[in-house]
TORPA-4810 file (N, C-alpha, C, O; in nm, 3 decimals):
<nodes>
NODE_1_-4.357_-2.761_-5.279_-4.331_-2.669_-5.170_-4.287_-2.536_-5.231_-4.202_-2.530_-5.319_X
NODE_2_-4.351_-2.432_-5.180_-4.309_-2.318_-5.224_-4.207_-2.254_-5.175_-4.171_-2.304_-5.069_X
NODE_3_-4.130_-2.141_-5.215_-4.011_-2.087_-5.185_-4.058_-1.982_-5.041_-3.965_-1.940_-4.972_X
NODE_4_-4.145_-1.958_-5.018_-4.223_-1.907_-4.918_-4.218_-1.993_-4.773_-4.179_-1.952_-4.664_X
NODE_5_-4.264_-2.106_-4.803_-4.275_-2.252_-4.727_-4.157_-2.303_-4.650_-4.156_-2.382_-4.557_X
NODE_6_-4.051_-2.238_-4.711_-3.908_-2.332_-4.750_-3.850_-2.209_-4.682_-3.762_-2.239_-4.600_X
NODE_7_-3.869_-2.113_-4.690_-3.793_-2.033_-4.628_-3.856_-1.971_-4.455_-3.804_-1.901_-4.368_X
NODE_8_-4.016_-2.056_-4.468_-4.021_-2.047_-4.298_-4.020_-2.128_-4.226_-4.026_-2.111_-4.104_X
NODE_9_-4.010_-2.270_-4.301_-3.960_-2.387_-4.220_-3.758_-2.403_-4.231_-3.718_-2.496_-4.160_X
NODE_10_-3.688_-2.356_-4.278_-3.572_-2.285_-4.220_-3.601_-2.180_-4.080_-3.583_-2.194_-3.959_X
NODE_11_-3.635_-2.110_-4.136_-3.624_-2.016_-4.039_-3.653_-2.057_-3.894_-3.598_-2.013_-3.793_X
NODE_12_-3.776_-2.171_-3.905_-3.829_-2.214_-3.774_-3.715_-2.334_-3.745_-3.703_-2.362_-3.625_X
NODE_13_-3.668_-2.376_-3.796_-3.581_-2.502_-3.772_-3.456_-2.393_-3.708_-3.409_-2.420_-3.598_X
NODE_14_-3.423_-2.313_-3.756_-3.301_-2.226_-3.691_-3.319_-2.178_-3.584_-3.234_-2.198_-3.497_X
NODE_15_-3.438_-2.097_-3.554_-3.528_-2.049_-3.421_-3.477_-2.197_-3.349_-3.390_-2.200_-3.262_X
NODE_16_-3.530_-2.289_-3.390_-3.547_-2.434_-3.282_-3.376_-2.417_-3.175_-3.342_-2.383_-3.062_X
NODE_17_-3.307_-2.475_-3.321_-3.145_-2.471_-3.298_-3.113_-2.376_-3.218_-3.058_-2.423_-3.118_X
NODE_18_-3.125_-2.232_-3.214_-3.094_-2.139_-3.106_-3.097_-2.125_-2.963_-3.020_-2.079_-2.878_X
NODE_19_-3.225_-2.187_-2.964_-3.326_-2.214_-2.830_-3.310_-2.331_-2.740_-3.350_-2.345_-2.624_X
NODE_20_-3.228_-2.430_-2.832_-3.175_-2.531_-2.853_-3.046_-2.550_-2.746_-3.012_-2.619_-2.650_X
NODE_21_-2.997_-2.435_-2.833_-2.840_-2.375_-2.786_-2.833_-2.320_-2.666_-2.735_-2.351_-2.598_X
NODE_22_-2.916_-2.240_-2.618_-2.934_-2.118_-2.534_-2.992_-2.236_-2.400_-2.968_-2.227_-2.279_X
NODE_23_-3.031_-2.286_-2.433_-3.027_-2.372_-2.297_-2.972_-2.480_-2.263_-2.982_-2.516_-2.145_X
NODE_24_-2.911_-2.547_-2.343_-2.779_-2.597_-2.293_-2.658_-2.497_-2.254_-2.573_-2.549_-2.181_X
NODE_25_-2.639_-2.386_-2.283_-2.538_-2.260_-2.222_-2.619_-2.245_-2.110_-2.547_-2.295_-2.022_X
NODE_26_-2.704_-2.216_-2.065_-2.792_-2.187_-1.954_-2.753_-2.295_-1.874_-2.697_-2.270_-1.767_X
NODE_27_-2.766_-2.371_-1.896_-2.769_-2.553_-1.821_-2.642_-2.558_-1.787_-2.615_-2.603_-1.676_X
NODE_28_-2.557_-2.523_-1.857_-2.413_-2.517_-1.831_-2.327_-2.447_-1.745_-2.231_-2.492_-1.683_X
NODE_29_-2.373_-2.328_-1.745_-2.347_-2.207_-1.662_-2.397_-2.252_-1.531_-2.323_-2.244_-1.432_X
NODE_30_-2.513_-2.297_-1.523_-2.561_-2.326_-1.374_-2.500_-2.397_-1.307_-2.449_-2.371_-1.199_X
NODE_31_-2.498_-2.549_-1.394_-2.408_-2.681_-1.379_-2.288_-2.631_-1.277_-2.257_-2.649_-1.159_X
NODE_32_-2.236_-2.552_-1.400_-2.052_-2.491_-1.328_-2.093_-2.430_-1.221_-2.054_-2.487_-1.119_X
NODE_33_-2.143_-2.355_-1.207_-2.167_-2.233_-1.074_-2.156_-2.329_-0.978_-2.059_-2.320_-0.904_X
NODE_34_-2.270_-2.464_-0.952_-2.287_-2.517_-0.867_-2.169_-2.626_-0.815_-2.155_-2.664_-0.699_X
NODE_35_-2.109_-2.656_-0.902_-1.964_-2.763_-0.912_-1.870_-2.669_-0.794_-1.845_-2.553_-0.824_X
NODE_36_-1.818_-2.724_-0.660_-1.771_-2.682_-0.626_-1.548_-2.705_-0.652_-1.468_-2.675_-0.564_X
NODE_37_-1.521_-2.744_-0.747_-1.425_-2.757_-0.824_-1.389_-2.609_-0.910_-1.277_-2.566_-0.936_X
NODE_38_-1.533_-2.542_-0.945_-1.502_-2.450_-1.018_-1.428_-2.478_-1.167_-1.323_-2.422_-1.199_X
NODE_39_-1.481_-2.549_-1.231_-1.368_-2.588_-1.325_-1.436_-2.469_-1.472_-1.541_-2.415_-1.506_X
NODE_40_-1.352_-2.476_-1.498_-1.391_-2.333_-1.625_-1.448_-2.371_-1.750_-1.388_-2.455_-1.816_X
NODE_41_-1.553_-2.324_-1.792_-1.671_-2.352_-1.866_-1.618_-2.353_-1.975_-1.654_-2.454_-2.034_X
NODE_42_-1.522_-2.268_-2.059_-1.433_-2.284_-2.211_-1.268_-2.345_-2.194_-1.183_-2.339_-2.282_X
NODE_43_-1.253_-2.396_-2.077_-1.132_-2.455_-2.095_-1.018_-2.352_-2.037_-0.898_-2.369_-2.058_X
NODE_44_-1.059_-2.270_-1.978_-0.952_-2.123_-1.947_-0.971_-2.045_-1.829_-1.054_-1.956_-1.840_X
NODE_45_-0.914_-2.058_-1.721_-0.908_-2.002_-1.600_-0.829_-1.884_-1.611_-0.749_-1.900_-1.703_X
NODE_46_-0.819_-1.807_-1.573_-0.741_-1.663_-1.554_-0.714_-1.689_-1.391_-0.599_-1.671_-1.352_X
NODE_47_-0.798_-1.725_-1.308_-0.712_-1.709_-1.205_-0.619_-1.861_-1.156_-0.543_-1.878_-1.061_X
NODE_48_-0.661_-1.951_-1.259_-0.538_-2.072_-1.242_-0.445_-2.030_-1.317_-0.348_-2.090_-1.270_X
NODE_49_-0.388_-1.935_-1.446_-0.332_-1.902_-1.480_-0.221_-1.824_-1.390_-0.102_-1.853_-1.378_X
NODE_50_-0.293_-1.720_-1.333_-0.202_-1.660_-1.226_-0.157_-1.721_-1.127_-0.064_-1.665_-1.070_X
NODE_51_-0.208_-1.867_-1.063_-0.177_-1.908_-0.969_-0.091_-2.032_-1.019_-0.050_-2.113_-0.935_X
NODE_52_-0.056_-2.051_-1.186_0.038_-2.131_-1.182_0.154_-2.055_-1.217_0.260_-2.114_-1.234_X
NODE_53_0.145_-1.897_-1.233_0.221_-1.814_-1.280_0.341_-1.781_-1.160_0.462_-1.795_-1.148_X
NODE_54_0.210_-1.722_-1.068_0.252_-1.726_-0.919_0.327_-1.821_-0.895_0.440_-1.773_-0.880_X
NODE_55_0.331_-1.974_-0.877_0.407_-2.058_-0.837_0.477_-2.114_-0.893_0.483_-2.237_-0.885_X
NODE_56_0.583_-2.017_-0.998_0.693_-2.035_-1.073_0.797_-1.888_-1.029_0.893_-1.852_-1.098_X
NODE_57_0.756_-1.829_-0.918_0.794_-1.692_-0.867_0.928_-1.804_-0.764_0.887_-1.903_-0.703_X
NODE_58_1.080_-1.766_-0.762_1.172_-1.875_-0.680_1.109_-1.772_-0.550_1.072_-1.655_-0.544_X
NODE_59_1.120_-1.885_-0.456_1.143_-1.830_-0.319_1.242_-1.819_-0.257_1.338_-1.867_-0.318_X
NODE_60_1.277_-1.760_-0.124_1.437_-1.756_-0.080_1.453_-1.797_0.059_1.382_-1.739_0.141_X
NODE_61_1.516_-1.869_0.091_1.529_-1.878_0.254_1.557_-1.746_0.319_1.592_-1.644_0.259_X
NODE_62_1.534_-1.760_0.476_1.526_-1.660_0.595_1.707_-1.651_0.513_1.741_-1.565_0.431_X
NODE_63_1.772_-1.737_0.554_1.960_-1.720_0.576_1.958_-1.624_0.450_1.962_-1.502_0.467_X
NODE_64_1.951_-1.681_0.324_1.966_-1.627_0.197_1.903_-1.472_0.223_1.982_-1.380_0.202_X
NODE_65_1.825_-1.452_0.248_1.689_-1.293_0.265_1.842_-1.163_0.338_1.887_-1.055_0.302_X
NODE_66_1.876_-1.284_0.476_1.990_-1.150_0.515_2.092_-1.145_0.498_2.156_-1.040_0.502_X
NODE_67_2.151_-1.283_0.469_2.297_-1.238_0.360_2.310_-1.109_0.287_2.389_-1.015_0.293_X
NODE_68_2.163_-1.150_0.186_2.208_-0.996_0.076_2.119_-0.887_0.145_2.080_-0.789_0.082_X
NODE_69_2.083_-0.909_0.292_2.074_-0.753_0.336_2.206_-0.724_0.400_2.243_-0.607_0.396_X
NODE_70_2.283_-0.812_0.457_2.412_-0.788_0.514_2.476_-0.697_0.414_2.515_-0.581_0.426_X
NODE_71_2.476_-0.798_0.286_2.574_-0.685_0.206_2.490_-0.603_0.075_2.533_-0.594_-0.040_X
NODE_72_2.348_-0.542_0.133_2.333_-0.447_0.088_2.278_-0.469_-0.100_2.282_-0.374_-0.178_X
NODE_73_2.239_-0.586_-0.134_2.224_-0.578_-0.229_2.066_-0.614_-0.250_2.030_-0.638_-0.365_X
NODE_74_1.948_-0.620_-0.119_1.838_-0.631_-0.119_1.764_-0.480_-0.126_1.819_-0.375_-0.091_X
NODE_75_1.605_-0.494_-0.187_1.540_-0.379_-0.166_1.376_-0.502_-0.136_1.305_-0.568_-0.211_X
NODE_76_1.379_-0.480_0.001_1.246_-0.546_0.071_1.148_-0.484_0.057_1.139_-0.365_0.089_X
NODE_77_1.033_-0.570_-0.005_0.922_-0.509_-0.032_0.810_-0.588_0.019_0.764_-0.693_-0.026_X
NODE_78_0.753_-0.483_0.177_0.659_-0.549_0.237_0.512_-0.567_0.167_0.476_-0.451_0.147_X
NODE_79_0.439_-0.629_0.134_0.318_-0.668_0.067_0.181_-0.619_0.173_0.064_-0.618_0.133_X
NODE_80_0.211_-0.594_0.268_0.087_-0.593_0.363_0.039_-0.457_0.336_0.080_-0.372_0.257_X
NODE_81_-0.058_-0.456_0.419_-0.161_-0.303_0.407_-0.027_-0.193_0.508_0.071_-0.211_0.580_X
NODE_82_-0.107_-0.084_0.452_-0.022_0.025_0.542_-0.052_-0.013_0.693_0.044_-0.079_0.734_X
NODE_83_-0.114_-0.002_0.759_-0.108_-0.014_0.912_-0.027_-0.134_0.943_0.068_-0.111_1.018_X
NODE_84_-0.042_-0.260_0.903_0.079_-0.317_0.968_0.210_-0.330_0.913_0.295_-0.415_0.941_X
NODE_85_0.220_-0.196_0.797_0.385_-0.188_0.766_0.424_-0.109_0.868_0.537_-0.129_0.913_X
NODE_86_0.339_-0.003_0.929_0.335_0.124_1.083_0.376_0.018_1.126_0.497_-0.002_1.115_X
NODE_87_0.284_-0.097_1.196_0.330_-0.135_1.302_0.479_-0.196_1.337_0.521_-0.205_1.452_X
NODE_88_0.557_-0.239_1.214_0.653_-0.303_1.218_0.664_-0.353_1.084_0.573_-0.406_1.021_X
NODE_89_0.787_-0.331_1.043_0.867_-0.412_0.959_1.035_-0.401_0.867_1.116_-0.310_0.885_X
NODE_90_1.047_-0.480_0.803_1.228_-0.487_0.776_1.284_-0.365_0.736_1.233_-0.290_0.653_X
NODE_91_1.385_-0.346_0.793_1.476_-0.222_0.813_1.449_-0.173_0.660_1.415_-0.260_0.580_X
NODE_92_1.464_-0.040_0.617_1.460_-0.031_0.477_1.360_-0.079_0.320_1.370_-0.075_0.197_X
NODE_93_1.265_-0.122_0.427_1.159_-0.189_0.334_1.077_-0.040_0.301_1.064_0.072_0.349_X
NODE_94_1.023_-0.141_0.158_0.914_-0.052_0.129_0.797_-0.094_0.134_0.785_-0.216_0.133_X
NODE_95_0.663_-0.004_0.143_0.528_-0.086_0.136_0.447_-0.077_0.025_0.362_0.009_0.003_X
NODE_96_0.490_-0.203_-0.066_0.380_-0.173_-0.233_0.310_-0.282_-0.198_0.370_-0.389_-0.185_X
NODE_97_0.172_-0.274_-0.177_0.027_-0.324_-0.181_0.044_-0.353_-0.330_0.090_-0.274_-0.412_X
NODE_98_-0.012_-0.514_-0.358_-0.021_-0.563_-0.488_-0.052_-0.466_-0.618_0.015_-0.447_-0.719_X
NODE_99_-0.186_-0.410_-0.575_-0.249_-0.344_-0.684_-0.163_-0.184_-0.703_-0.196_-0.122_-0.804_X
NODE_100_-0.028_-0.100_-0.587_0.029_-0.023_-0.670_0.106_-0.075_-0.662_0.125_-0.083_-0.540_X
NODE_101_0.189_-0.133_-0.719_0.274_-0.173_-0.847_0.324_-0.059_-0.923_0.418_0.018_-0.906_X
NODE_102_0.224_-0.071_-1.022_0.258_0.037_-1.108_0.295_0.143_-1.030_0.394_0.195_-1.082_X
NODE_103_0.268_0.188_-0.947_0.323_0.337_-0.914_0.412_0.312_-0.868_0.447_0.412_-0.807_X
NODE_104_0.511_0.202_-0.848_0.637_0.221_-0.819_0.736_0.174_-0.943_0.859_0.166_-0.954_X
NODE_105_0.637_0.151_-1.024_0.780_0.041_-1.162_0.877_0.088_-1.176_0.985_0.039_-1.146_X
NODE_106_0.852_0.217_-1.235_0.985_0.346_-1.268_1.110_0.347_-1.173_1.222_0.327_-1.218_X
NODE_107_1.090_0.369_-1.056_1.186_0.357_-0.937_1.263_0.239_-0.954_1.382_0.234_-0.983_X
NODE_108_1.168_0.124_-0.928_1.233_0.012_-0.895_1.340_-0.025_-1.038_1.460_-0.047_-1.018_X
NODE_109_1.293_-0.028_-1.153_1.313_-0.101_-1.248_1.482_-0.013_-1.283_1.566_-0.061_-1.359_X
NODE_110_1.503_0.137_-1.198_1.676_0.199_-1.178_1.709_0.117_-1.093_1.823_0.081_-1.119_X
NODE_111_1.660_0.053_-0.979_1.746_-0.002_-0.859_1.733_-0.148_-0.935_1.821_-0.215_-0.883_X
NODE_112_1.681_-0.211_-1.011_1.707_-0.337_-1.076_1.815_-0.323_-1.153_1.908_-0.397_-1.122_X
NODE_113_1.837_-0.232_-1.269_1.943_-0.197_-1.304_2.095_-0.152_-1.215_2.205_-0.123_-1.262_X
NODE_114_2.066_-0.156_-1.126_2.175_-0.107_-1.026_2.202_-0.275_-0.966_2.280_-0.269_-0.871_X
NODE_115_2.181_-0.344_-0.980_2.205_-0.496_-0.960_2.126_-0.541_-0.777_2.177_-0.617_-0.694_X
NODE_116_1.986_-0.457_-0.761_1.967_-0.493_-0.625_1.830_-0.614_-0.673_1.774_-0.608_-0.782_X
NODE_117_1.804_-0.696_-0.586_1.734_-0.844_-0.643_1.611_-0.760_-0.489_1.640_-0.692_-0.390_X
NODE_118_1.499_-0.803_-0.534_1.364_-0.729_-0.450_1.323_-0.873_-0.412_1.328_-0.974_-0.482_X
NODE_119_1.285_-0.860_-0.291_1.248_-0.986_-0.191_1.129_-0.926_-0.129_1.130_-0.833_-0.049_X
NODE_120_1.004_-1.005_-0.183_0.836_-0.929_-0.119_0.837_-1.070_0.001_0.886_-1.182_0.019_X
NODE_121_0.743_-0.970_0.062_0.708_-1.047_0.203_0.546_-0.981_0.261_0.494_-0.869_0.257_X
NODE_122_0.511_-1.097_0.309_0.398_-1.058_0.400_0.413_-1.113_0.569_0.511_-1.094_0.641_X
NODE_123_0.265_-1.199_0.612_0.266_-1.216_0.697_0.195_-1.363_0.713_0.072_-1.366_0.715_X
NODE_124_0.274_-1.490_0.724_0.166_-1.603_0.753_0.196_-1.677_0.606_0.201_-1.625_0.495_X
NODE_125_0.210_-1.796_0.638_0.275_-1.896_0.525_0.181_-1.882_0.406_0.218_-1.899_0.290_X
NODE_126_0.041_-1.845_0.444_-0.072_-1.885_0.342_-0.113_-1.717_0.295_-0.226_-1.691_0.253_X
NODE_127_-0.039_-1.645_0.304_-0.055_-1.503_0.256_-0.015_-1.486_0.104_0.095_-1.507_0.053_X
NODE_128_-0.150_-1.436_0.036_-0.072_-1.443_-0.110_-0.041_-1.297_-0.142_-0.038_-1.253_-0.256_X
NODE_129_-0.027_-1.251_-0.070_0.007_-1.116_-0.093_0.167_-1.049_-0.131_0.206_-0.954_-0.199_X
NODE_130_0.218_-1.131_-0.066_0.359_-1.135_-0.135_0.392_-1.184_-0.289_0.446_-1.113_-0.374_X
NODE_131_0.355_-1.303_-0.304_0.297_-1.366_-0.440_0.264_-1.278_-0.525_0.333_-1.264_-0.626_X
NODE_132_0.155_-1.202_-0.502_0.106_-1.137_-0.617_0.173_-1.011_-0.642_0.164_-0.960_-0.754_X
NODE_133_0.252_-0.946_-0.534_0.335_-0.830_-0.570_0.403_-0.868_-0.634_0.430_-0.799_-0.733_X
NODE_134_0.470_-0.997_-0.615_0.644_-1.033_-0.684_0.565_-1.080_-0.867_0.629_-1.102_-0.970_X
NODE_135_0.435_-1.081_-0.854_0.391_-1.151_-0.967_0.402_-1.025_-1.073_0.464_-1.032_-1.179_X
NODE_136_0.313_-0.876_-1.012_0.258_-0.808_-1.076_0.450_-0.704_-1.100_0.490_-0.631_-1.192_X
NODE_137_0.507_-0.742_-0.989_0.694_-0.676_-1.046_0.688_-0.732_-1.159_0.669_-0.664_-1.260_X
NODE_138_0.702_-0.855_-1.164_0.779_-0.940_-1.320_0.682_-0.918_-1.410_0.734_-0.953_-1.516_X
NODE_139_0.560_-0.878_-1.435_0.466_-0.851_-1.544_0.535_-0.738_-1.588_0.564_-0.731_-1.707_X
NODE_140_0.569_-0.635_-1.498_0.643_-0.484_-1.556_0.766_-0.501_-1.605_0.811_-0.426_-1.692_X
NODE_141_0.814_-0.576_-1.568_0.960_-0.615_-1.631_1.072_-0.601_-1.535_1.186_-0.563_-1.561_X
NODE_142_1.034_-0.629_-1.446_1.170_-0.631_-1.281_1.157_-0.773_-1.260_1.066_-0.819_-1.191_X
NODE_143_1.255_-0.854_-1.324_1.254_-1.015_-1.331_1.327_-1.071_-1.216_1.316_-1.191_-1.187_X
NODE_144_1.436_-0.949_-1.117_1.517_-0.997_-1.009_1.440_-1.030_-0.875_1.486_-0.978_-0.774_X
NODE_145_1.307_-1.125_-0.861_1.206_-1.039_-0.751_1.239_-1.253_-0.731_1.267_-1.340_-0.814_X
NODE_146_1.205_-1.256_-0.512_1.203_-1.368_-0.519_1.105_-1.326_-0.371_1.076_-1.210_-0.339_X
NODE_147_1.069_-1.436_-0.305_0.959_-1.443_-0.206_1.008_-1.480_-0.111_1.066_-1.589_-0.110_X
NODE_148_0.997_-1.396_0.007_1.020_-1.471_0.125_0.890_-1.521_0.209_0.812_-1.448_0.271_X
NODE_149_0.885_-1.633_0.200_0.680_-1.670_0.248_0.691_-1.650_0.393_0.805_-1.696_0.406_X
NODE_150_0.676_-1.634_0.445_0.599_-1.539_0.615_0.684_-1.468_0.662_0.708_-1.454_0.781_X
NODE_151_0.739_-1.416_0.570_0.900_-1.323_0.559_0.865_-1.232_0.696_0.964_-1.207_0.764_X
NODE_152_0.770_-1.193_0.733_0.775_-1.074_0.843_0.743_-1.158_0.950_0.726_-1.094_1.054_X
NODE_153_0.730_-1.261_0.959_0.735_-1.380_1.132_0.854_-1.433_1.113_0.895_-1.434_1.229_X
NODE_154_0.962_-1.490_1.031_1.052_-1.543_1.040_1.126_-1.425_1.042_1.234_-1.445_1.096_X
NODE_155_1.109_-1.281_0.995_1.231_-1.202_1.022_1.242_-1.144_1.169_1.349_-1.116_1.224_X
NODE_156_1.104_-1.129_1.228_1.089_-1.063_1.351_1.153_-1.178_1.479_1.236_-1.143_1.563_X
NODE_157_1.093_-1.318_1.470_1.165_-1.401_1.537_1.267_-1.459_1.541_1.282_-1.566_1.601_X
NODE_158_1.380_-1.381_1.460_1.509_-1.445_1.423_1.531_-1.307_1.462_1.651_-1.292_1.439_X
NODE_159_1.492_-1.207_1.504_1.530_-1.129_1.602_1.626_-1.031_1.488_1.725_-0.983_1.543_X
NODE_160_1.616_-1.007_1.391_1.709_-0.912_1.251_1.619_-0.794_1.292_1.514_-0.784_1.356_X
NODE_161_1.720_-0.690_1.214_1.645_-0.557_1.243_1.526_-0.523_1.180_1.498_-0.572_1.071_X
NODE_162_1.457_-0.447_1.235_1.287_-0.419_1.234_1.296_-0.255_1.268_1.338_-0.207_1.373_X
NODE_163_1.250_-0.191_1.166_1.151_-0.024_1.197_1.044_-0.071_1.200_0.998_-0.182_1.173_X
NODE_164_0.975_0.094_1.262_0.818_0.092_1.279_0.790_0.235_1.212_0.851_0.337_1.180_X
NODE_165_0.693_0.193_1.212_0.668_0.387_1.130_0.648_0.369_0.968_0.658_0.260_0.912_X
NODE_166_0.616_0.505_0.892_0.593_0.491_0.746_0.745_0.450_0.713_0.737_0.391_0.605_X
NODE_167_0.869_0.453_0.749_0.985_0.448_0.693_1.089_0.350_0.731_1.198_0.349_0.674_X
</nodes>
């Protein structure tokens, strides 16, 4: 066999192996797509990550939420879209939508230092919108953040004070 010979039956045996490869990844990819489990093709979810991240965030009872608004040591942070922070919500709250975050870190992270603990809230037990604010606080480094889950139906029907408006 010549060195000629030898080096294109490699070459074709590697071609094979590739082609080989490339459709079992193909086969695989489809496989998953269609699996309604979703289970992750290299072993690594990013969004089970966040959602086991998320559910290591403490939550707080309604009682606990107005204690420390009684005495002033809460800064409420409504999670919902702007129009239904207009329409209503907790006295003194603010409205940071998950994704700005960042544009409030700076602020918050003086009133963390000032010893006030941030309590996010939305609307509806299955709202992850609170979740992911209190998630994307503690990524910046404001670790005092806890959840009140349908924080704006249990605060409105326990009848505690409520603004309307941007403020």
């Amino acid at each position: 066999m010549t060195k000629n010979n030898l080096s294109q039956k490699l070459y074709s045996s590697f071609r094979e192996v590739i082609i080989i490869l490339a459709i079992a990844l193909f086969i695989a990819i489809v496989s998953n797509s269609i699996i309604s489990d979703n289970t992750p093709l290299f072993g690594f979810s990013s969004a089970a990550l966040i959602k086991e991240q998320q559910a290591k965030i403490p939550s707080i009872t309604l009682s606990e939420a107005y204690d420390l608004y009684l005495k002033k040591k809460v800064i409420f942070i409504d999670a919902r879209d702007p129009y239904s922070f207009e329409e209503g919500h907790i006295v003194d709250a603010i409205n940071i939508y998950p994704d700005d975050v960042s544009l409030h870190t700076q602020n918050l992270k003086v009133k963390a230092n000032q010893g006030f603990i941030f309590v996010t809230y939305c609307d509806g037990p299955q709202c992850p919108l609170s979740k992911e604010t209190a998630h994307a606080l503690i990524l910046r480094g404001i670790a005092t953040v806890k959840v009140l889950v349908n924080g704006w139906s249990l605060w409105l029907n326990a009848g505690y004070p409520v603004s309307k408006g941007k403020k």
